[in-house]
C-alpha positions in Angstrom: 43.4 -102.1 -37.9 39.7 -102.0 -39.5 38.8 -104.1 -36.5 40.1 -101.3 -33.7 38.7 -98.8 -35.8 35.3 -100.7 -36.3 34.9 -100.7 -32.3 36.6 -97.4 -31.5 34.5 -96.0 -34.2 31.6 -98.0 -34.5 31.0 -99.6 -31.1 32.7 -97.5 -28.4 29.6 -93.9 -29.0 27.0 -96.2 -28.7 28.5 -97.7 -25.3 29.2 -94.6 -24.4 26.0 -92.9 -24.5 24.0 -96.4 -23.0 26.7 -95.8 -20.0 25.8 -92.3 -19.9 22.6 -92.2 -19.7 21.9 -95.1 -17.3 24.3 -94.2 -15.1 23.6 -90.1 -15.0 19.7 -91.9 -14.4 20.4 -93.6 -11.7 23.0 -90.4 -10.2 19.7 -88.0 -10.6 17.1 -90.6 -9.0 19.7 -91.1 -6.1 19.3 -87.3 -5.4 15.8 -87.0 -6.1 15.5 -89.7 -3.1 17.7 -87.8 -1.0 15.7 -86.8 2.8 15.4 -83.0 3.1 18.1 -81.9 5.7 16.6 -81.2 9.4 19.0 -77.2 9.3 19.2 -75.1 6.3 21.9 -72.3 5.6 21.6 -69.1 6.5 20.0 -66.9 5.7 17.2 -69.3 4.1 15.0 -68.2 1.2 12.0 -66.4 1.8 10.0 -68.5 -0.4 10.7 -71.5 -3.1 10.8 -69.1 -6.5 13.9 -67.4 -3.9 15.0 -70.6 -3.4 15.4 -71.5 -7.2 16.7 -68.0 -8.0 19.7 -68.6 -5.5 20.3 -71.7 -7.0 20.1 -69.9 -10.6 22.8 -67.9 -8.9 25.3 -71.0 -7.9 24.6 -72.3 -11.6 25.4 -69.3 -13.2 27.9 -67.2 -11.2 29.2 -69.6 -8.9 28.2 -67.2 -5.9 29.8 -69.5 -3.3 33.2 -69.7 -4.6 33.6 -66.0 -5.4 33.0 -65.4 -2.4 35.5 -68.6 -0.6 38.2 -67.9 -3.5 38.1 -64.9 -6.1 41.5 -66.6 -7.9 39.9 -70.2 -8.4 36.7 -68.4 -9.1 38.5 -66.5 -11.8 39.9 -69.6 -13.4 36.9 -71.7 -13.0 34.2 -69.5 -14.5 36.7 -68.8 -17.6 36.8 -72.6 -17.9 33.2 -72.9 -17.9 32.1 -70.6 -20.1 35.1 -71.6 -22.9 34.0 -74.9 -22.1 30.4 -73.7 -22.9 31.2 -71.6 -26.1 33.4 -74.8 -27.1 30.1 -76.6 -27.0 28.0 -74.9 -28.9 31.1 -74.5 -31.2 30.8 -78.3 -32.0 26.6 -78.3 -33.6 28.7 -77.9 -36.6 30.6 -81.2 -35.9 27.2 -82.5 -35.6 25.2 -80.7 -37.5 25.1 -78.8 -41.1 24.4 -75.2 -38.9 25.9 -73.5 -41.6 23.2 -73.6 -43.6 21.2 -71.7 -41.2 23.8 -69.6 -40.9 23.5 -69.2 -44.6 20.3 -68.6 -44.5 20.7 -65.6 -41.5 23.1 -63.6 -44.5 26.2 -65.0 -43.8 28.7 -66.2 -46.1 30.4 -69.7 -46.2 33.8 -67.2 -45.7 32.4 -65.5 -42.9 31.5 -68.7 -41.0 34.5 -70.1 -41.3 36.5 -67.1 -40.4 34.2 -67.0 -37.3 34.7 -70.2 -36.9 38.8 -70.5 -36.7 38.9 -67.1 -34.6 36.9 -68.0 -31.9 37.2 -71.7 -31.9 40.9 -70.9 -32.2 40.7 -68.6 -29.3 38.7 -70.9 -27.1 41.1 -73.9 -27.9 43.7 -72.0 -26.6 41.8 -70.2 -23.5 40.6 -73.7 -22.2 44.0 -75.0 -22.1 45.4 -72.4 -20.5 42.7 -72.6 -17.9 43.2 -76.6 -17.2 46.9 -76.3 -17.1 46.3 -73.6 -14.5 44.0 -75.3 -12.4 45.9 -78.1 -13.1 48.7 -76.9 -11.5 46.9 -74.9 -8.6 45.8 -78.5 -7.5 49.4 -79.8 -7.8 51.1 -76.6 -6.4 48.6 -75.2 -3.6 49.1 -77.5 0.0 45.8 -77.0 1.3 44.0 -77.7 -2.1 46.6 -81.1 -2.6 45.0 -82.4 0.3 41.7 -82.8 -1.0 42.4 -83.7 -4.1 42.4 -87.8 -5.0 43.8 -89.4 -8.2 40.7 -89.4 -9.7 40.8 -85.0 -9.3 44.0 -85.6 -11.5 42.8 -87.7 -14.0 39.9 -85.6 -15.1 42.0 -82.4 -15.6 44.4 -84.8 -18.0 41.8 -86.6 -20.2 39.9 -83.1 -20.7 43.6 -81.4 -21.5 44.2 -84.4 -23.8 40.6 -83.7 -25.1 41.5 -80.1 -25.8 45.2 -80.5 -26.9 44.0 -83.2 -29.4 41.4 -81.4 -30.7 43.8 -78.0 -31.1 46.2 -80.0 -32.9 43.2 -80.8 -35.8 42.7 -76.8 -35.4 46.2 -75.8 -35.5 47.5 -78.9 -37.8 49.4 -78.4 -40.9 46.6 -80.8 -42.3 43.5 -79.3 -42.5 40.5 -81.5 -41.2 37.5 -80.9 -43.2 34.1 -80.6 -40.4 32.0 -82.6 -43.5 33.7 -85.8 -42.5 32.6 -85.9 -39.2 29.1 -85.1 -39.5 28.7 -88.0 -42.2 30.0 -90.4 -40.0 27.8 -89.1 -37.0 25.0 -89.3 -39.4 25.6 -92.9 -40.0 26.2 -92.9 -36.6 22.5 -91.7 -36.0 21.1 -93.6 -38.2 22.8 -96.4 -37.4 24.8 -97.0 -40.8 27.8 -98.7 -41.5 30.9 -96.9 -40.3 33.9 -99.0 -41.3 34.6 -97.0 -44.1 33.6 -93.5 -43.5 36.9 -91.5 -44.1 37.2 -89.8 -40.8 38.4 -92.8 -39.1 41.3 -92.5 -41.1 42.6 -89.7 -39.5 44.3 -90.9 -36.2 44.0 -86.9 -34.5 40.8 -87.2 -34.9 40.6 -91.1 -33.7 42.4 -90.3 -30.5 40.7 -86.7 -30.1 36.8 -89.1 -30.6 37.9 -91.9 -28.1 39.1 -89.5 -26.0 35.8 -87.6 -25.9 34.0 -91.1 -25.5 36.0 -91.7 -22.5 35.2 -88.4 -20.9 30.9 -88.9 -21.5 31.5 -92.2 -19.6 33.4 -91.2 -16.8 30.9 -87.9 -15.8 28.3 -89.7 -14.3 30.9 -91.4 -12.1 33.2 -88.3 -10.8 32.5 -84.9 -9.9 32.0 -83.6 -13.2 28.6 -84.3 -13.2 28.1 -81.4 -10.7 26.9 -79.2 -13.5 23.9 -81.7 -12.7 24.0 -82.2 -9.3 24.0 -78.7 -7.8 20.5 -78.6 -8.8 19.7 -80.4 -6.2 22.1 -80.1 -3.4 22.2 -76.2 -3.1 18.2 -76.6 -3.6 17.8 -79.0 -0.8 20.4 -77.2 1.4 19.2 -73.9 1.0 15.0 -74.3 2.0 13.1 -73.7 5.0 
């Protein structure tokens, strides 16, 4: 057992992030290669500050899809942001933000109050919104045909992610945040892990690998468009 846990724990996030990073490389130096289409959409930018403010747009609001779908563009801007929020949520996973916090007037109550409403919330948002579009891919004819096995398997790791990760929240055992961030700080540093008392707790084992899983996979499957429409909508869109 110290063994799985010693290369789930202690092996698997540095393999993940290598395999992250080399591979998201390689996906972004693919597209910077990419030849600038001979026809453009219409109507074309006026100039290039235009043409990155319409990108800003797709980013941001997801102009397109409002516009193709207002019920998918409901769920999947609700999943984004949540995802976001969830995010930024987790710096104090990584990270001793409190203390900043702190230091900004709040109290170690208030943070954490702050911390299990809206975390609590978001948990609960996000899986609502994958089980949803989830079941929109499942249910909906015309959106079954374009969607592969590998469509599928995304939605289930990141509803694993999120129902592992609620059940830590939500858990008659509370999970105490200061365990994690000393074993990311070993982590970091590249300390010793094998006995850093987080990997005791199998939640949060599962929740981690889980997690570990997901960074490796982006780069290969269409999550990674959060990267990529910088430069498709960019390249489609000039004169």
């Amino acid at each position: 057992m110290d063994l799985v846990r010693f290369m789930l724990g202690g092996v698997l996030p540095y393999v993940a992030v290598v395999v992250f990073i080399v591979a998201t490389a390689h996906r972004i130096y693919t597209w910077k290669r990419l030849a600038a289409p001979s026809m453009t959409l219409f109507p074309a930018p006026a100039d290039d500050k235009a043409n990155k403010k319409n990108v800003l747009k797709e980013a941001l609001l997801f102009r397109s899809l409002f516009g193709g779908d207002r019920v998918l563009w409901g769920f999947a801007w609700v999943f984004h942001v949540v995802l976001l929020l969830i995010f930024v949520g987790h710096l104090r996973v990584f990270t001793n933000v409190d203390s900043i916090l702190m230091t900004a007037g709040m109290s170690a109550e208030a943070i954490q109050a702050m911390s299990g409403g809206v975390g609590g919330a978001a948990g609960v948002v996000i899986l609502v919104a994958t089980v949803l579009l989830l079941a929109r891919r499942l249910a909906l004819p015309r959106v079954r045909e374009i969607t592969g096995a590998a469509d599928i398997l995304a939605l289930l790791l990141i509803g694993a992610i999120i129902v592992t990760g609620n059940m830590m929240r939500f858990g008659a055992e509370h999970f105490d945040l200061a365990l994690t961030r000393e074993y990311f700080a070993n982590l970091a540093t590249f300390g010793g892990v094998t006995g850093q008392a987080a990997l005791q707790n199998e939640v949060f084992m599962v929740h981690m690998v889980l997690a570990f899983l997901l960074i490796m996979v982006i780069p290969f499957s269409k999550i990674l468009h959060f990267g990529g429409i910088f430069f498709t909508h960019e390249l489609v869109r000039k004169h």
